[in-house]
C-alpha positions as CSV (number, residue, x, y, z in Angstrom):
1,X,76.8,123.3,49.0
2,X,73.3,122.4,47.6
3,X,72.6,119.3,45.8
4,X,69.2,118.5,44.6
5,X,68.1,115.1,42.5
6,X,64.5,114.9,41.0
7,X,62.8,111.7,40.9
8,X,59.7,111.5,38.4
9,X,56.5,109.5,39.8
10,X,56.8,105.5,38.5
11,X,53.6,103.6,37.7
12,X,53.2,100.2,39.3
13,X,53.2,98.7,35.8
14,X,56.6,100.0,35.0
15,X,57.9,98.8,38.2
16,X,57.3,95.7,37.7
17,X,59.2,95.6,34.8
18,X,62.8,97.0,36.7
19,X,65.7,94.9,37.6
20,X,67.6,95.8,40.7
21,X,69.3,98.9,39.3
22,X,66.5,100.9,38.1
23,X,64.4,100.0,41.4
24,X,67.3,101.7,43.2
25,X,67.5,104.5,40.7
26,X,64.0,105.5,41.1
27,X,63.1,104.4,45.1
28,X,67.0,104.1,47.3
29,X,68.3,107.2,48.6
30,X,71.5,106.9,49.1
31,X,74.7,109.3,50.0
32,X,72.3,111.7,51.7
33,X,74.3,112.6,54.5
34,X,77.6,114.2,53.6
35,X,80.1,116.5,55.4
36,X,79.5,120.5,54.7
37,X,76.8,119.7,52.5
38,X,72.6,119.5,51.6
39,X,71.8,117.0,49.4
40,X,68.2,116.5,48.5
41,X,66.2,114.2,47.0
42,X,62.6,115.8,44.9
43,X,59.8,113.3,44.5
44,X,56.6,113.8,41.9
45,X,54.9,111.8,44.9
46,X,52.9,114.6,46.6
47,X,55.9,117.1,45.8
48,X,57.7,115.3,49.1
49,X,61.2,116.5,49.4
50,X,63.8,114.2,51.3
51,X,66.9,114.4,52.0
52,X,70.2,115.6,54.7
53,X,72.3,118.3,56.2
54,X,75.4,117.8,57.5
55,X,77.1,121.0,58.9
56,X,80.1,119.1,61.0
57,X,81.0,121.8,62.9
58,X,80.0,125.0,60.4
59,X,76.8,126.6,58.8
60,X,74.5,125.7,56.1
61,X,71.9,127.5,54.8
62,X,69.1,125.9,52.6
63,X,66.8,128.7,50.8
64,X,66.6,128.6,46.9
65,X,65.9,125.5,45.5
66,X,65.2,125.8,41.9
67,X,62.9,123.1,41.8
68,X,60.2,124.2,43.8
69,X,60.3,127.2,41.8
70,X,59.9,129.8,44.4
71,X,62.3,132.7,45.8
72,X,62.8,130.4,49.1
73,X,61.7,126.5,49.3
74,X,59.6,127.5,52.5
75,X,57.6,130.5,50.6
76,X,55.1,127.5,49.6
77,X,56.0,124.7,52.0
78,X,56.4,123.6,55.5
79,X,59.4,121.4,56.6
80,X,59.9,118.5,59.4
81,X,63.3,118.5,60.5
82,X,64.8,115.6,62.7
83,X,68.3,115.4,64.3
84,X,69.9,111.7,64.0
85,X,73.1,113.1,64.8
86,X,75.1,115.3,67.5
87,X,74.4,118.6,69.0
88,X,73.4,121.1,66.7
89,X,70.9,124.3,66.1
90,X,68.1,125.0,63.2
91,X,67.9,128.7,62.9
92,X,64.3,130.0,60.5
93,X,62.0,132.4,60.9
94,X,64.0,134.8,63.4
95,X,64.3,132.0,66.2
96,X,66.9,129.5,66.5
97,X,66.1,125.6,67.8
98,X,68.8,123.6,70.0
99,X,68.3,119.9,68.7
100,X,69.6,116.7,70.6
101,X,69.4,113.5,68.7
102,X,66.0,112.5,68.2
103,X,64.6,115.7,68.7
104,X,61.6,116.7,66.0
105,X,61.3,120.8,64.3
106,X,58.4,121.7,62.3
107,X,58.6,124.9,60.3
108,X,55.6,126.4,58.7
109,X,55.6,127.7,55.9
110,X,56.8,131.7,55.2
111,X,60.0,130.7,57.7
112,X,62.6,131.8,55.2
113,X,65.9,130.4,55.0
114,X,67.0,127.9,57.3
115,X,70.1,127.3,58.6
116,X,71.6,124.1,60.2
117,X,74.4,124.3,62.5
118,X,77.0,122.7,64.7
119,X,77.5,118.7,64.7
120,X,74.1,117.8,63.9
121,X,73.2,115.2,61.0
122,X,69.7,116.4,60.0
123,X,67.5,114.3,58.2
124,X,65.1,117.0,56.1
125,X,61.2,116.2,55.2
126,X,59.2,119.2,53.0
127,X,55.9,118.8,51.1
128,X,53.6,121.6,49.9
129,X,51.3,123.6,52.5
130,X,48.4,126.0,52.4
131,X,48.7,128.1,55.5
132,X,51.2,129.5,58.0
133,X,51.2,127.8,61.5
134,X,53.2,127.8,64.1
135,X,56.8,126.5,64.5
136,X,57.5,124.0,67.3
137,X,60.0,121.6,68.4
138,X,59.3,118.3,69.7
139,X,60.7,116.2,72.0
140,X,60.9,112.6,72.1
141,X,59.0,112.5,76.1
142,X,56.4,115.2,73.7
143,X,55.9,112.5,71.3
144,X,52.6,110.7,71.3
145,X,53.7,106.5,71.6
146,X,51.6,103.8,70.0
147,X,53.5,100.4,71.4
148,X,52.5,97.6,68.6
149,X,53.8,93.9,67.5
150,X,55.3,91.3,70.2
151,X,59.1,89.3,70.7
152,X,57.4,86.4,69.4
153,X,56.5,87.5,65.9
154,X,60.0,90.0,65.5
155,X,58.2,93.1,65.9
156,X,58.0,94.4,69.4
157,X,58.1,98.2,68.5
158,X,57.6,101.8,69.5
159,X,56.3,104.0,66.9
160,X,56.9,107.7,68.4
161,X,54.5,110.1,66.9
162,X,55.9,113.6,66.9
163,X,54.3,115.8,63.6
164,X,50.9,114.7,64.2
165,X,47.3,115.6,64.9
166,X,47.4,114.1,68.5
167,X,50.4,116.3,69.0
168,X,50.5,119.3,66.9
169,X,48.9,121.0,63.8
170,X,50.5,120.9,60.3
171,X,48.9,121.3,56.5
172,X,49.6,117.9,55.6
173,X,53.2,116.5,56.9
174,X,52.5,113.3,59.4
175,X,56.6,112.1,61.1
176,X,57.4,110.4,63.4
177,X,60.3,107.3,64.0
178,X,59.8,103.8,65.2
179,X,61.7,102.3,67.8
180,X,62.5,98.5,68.2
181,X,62.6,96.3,71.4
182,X,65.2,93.5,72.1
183,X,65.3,91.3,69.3
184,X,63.0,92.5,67.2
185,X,63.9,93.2,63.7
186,X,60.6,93.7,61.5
187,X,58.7,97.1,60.7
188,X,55.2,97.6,60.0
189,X,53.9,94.2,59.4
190,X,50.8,93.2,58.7
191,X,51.7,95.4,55.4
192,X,49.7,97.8,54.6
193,X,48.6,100.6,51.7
194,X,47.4,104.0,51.9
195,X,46.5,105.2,48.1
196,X,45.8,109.0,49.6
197,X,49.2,109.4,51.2
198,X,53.0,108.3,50.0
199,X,55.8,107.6,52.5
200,X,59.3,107.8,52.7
201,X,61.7,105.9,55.3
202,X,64.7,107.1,56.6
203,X,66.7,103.9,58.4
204,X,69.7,104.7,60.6
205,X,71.1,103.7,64.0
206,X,72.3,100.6,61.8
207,X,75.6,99.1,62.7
208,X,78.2,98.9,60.4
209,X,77.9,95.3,58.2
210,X,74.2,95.6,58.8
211,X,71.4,95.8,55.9
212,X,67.3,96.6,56.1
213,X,66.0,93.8,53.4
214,X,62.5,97.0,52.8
215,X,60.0,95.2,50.9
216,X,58.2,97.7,48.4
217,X,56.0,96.9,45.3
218,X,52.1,96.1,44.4
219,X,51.2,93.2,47.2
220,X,51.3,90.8,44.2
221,X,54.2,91.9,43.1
222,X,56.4,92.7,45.6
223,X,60.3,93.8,45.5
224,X,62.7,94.5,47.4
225,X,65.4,97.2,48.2
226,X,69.0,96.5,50.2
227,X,69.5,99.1,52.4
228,X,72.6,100.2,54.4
229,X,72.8,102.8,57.1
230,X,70.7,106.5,57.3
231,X,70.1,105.1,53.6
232,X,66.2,105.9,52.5
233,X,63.5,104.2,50.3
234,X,60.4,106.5,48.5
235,X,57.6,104.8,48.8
236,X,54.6,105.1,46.3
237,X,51.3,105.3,47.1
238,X,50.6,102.1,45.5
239,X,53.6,99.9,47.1
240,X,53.4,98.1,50.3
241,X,56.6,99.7,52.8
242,X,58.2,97.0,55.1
243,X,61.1,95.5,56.2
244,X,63.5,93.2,58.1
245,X,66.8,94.0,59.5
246,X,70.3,91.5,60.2
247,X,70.4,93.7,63.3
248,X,69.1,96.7,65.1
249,X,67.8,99.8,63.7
250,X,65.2,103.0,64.2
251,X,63.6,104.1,61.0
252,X,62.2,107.5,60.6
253,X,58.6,107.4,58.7
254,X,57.0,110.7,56.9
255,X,53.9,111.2,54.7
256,X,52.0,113.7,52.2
257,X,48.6,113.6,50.4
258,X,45.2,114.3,50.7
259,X,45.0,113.7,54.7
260,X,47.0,113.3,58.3
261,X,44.9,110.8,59.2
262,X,47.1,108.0,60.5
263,X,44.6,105.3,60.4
264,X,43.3,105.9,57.3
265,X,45.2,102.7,55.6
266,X,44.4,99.7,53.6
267,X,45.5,96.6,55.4
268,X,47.0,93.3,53.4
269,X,46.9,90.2,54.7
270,X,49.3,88.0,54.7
271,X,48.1,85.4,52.5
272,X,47.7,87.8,49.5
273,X,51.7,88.9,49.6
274,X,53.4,87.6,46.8
């Protein structure tokens, strides 16, 4: 069963005038992961395309999608897929992928349908691409690590870099998930912008009770989204995307837009958050 839900592109001026509700209508994913089912989400930011597969023990298969308006959504498109879940297999483009949790697949574009199976939760990433290139899973001792933040300041993390130029080629998909150390609850502070790119987070490993407070919004006019378990925010190239956890939690990070240049972000201090 296919479900697909488009989300049009907000301005930062209507933002600003949205109560709780219509910030989660238009940035919270929500419900993306559920049993014998794809659900997606399809953003007007950079044509990114979010969402889950959950076979629990059967088969899916993901290949028309009306909105992309092509016979197959990987005719135009290249996909990162990553497992959050148990044991399960990706089958496209006449091979088929074992993926462990945490385990990364890219699939070019031209794969053709794609089929998830066995007790996998996979979190799907898509966005337009130009040019076929090879298909590869990645592994999390493949993945390039960039250790960042300290216990003191909450935000001794791992970011794990998997779809990436240091690692492998894509058209212009950048994933990878970041990984927390004892006690340390924030993500991706000093905020930061990148108008070329957008970016959409995937939280999970969240225990039950637990929230992600992710702080979104113009840096002078900053919000806020409540987020619950392998729940997910859109993020804007104009909004800042960070966050604070009541408790443990990996978050999966993916971009589109004009580069996969992972530096290529404008920092904002501290001082100028409001």
């Amino acid at each position: 069963m296919l479900h697909v839900e488009t989300r049009p592109a907000v301005s930062p001026r209507e933002a600003k005038g949205m109560d709780t509700a219509a910030l989660r209508a238009n940035f919270h994913g929500e419900g993306l992961f559920q049993d014998g089912q794809i659900r997606l989400i399809y953003t007007h930011y950079d044509r990114m395309i979010v969402g889950g597969a959950v076979p629990a023990g059967g088969t899916l298969v993901l290949d028309h999608v009306r909105e992309c308006g092509t016979a197959s959504i990987l005719d135009r498109r290249e996909m990162g897929i990553v497992n959050i879940g148990g044991d399960g297999s990706v089958s496209a483009g006449g091979a088929s992928h074992a993926l462990s949790k945490g385990d990364v697949l890219y699939l070019p574009m031209g794969s053709g349908p794609v089929t998830f199976s066995g007790a996998g939760r996979f979190y799907i990433t898509s966005c337009p691409a130009h040019r076929a290139l090879p298909a590869r899973l990645v592994r999390l001792d493949e993945a390039k690590k960039l250790t960042l933040g300290a216990a003191e300041t909450a935000n001794h993390r791992t970011i794990n870099q998997f779809i990436h130029p240091e690692v492998m080629e894509s058209c212009q998909l950048v994933l990878g998930y970041t990984r927390f150390h004892g006690g340390s609850v924030w993500n991706t502070m000093p905020a930061h912008l990148h108008d070329r790119r957008m970016e959409a987070y995937l939280y999970f490993d969240l225990a039950k009770g637990q929230r992600v407070f992710h702080m979104m919004g113009e840096p002078s006019e900053t919000r806020h989204l409540v987020i619950a378990n392998e729940e997910a925010a859109i993020s804007p190239p104009w909004s800042i995307h960070c966050g604070a956890g009541t408790g443990s939690y990996t978050f999966i990070w993916a971009m589109a837009g004009d580069n996969v240049d992972y530096k290529d972000v404008d920092m904002v201090a501290m001082e100028d958050l409001r």
